[in-house]
C-alpha positions in Angstrom: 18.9 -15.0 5.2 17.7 -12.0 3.2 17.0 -8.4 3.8 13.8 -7.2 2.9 12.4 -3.8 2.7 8.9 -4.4 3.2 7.6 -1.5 5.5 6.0 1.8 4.8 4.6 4.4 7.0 2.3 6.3 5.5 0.6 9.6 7.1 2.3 10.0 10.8 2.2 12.9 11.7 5.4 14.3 13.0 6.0 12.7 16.8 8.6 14.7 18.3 7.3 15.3 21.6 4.7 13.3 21.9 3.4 11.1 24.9 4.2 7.5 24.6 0.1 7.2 24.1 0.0 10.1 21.6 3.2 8.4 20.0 1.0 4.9 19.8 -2.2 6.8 18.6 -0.2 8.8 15.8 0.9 5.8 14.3 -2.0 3.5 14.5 -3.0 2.5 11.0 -0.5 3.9 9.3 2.3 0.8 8.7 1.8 -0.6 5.3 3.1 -4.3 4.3 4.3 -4.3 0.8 6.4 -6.9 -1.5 5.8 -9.5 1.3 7.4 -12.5 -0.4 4.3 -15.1 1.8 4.0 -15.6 5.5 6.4 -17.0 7.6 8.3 -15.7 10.5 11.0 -12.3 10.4 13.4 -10.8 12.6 12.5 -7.2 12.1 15.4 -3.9 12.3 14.5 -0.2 13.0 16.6 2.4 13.0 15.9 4.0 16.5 13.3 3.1 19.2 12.0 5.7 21.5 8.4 4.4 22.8 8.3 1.2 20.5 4.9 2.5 19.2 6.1 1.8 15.7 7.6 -1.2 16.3 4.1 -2.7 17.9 2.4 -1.1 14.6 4.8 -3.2 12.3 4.3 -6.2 14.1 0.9 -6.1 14.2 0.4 -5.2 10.3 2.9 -8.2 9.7 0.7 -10.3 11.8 -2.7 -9.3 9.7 -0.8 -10.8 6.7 0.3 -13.9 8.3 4.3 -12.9 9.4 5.1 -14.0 13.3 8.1 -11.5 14.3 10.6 -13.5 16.1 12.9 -10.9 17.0 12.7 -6.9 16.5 16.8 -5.3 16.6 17.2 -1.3 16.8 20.3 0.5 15.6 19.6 3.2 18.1 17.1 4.3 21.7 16.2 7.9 21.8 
């Protein structure tokens, strides 16, 4: 197994105190894939989830680029 640092978000604005929709809108778009070694299937770990908006984000810019998420582990719930 390897560890991977693959994910960027790029312009989120700041989400404290946001609606879980507001949370899910603020984040849309903004999860870049980079140094991707080829498609295949990840566990992914976050820090903290509070909503999961930007876990759903990550998955689904993993899955334009051909990456199934088998598993997704947080360090920390807010």
């Amino acid at each position: 197994m390897s560890v991977a640092p693959v994910l960027r978000s790029v312009g989120a604005a700041e989400s404290v105190g946001l609606s879980a929709a507001a949370r899910a809108a603020n984040v849309r778009g903004t999860v870049r894939v980079r140094g991707l070694p080829g498609a295949g299937t990840v566990v992914l770990v976050d820090d903290v989830v509070t909503t999961g908006a930007t876990l759903a984000e990550s998955v689904a810019a993993l899955a334009r680029r051909g990456v199934s998420v088998a598993a997704a582990i947080t360090l920390a719930a807010a």
